[in-house]
Structures are given as C-alpha cells and as structure tokens.
N, C-alpha and C positions, 0 to 999 in steps of 0.2 A: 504494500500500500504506500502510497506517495506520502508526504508529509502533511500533514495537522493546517489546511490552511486556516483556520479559527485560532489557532496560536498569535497570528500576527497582530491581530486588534487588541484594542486597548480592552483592559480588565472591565471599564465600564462594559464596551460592548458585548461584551463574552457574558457579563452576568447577566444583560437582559434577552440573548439568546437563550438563554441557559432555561430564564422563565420562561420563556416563549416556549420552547419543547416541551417545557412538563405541560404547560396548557397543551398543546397539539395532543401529545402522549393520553394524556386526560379523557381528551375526545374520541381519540384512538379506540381506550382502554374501554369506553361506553357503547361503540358503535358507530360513534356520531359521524368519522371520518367518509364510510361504506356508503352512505347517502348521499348526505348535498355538494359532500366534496368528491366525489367520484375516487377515492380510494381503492385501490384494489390492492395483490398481491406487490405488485414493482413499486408503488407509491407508499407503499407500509414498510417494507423493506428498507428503501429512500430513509424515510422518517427514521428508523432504528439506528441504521449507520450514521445520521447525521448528528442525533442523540447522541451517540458514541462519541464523537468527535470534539462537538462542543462541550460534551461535560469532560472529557480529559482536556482540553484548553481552558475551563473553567476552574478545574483542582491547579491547572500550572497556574492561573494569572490572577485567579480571584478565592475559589478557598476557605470561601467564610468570612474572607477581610470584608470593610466596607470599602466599597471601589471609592468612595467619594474621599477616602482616606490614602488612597495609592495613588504615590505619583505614575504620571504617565511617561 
C-alpha cells in the first residue's frame, strides 16, 4: 500500500475527518448508507479502508490532544 496521504494535513484537519467517519460508519453500521446513498459492496469497502487510514493519521497527528493546542 502507498503511503498514508491523510498524514500530510494538519492535526486540525485529520481530527474532523476523523469525526466525519465515525458519523459515515454510524450510518453504515444502521443501514442508512444501502439507501439514499447508493452504497453497495465497493463503496462500503471504500469507506472501511478510508477509516483505516484516517484514524492511523489521527493517532500520529492528533491523539486525544486538542488540535486547537498543536502547533501547526
């Protein structure tokens, strides 16, 4: 696999990626995707690896810290 491109941004942005999946995941995890959003197998897949990605670019950059506390 190629490298982590969500590594590069700044911690702010990585942390509200980060929220934005768990919402996406969320609606995944209810069905909600299957419907209006036309999900299927390759777009759920999509979503899982992408998850992956951004939450290890999340443990490297942000962590728990408050991003509003890290310098950029």
């Amino acid at each position: 696999m190629s490298t982590n491109p969500f590594l590069n941004l700044s911690p702010a942005a990585v942390d509200v990626l980060d929220d934005m999946m768990d919402e996406w995941l969320d609606l995944e995890r209810h069905g909600q995707l299957d419907g209006g959003f036309g999900y299927g197998p390759k777009k759920s897949a999509a979503l899982s690896l992408m998850y992956t990605l951004v939450r290890e670019a999340w443990k490297a950059r942000v962590n728990y810290q408050d991003v509003e506390e890290i310098p950029e």
